[in-house]
N, C-alpha and C positions, 0 to 999 in steps of 0.2 A: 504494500500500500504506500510507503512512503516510497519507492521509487518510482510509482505512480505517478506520486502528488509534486515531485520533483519536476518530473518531464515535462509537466500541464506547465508549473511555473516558469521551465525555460521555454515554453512555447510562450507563452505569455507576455514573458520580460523582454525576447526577441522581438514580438511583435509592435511593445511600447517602446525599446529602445532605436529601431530602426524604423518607427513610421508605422503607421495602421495603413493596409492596404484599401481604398476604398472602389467601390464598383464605377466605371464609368459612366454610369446610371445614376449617379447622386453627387457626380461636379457639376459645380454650377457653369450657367449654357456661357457666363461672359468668359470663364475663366477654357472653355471648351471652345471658344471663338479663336479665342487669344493666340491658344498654342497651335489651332489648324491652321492660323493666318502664321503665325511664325515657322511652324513645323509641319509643312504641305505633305511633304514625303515622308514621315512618322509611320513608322513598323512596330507592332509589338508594345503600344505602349497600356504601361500598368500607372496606375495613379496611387498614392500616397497622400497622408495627412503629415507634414514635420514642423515642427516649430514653429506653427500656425499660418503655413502655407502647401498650396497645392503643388505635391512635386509629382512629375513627371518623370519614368524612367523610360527611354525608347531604344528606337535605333533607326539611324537615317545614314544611308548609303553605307551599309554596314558597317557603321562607329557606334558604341554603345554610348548614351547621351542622358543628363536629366536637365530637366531647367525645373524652376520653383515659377508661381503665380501667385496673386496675393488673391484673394476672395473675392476683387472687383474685375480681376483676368490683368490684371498690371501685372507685365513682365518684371521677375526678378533679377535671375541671372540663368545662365545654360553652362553646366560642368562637362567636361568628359576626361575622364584617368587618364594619365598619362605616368609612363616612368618615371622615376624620380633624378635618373639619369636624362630624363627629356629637358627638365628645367634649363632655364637660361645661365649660363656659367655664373654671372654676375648675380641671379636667385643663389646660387648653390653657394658660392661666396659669401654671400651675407648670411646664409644659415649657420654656415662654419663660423663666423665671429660671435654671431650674434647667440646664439643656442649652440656652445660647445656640448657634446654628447646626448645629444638629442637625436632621433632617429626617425628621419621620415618615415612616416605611417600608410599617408596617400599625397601623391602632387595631382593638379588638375589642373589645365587649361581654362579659363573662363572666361567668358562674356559674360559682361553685367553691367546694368542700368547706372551702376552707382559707379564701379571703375571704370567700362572700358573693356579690354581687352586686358587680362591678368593672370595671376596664378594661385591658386589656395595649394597651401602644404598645412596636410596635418603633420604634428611631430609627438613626438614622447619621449623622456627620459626619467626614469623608473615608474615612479606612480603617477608622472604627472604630464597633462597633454596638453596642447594647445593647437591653435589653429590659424595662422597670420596667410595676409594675401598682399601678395608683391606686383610690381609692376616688372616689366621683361628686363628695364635694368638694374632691378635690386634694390628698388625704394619699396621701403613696408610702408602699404595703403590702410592695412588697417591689422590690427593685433586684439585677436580675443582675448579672454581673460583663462591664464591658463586655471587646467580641472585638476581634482584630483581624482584618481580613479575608483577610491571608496565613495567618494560624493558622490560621483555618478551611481555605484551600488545602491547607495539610500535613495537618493530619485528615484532611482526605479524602484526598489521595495516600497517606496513612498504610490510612485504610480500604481502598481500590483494590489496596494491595499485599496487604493480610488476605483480600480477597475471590479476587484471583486465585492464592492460596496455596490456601487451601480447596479451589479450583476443581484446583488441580493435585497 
């Protein structure tokens, strides 16, 4: 039983930590406008709820792709992975000054409303993560606030106990 009760809960904690999947049948039609007008030739795509915006994950001309929307269909930004060998030397440079032994997690390519044209690197060094977004020559456009990897735990058990409250 309790390895039961464990599996449900990594189902669970999976599902609140990386986004609730939601049906394409209950986005709303402007935020459904938004991304056919940006995203014509869209494959595959699955929709999510994250951090109170509409993401999208596709694939267009065989590159695997998300872009976020806000609730009004306002473009946020469009991500797509990339190696972290891909980065711009001048990115890779400032991480080595700036975050000694820290380890990229994910880099990404991005287009966004707010930069431009950029790059999101998440990184890590032991419990703690962060996530800063550079420009192609190595100016930091903006710096989260780094996490720690138990706070993130409690969040989510914080979330887990909101979800099965709902549920009951």
């Amino acid at each position: 039983m309790k390895k039961l009760m464990l599996a449900a809960m990594a189902v669970v904690s999976s599902s609140l930590l990386f986004g609730q999947e939601i049906p394409a049948n209950k986005i709303p039609a402007e935020v459904k406008a938004a991304f056919q007008s940006k995203f014509p030739n869209a494959e595959k795509v699955k929709w999510e709820m994250e951090e109170g915006y509409y993401d999208a994950e596709f694939k267009q001309k065989g590159t695997e792709m998300s872009a976020e929307f806000s609730a009004k269909g306002e473009w946020i930004e469009t991500e797509m992975e990339i190696k972290s060998s891909q980065l711009p030397k001048a990115v890779q440079d400032q991480i080595k000054a700036a975050y000694p032994g820290y380890e990229i997690d994910h880099a990404m390519q991005v287009e966004s409303a707010k930069f431009g044209n950029c790059f999101e690197v998440e990184m890590e060094k032991g419990s703690t993560e962060i996530n800063v977004h550079y420009s192609a020559d190595g100016k930091t456009l903006e710096t989260g606030a780094p996490r720690e990897k138990h706070k993130m735990k409690e969040e989510l058990e914080d979330k887990m106990k909101e979800h099965h409250q709902e549920k009951h």
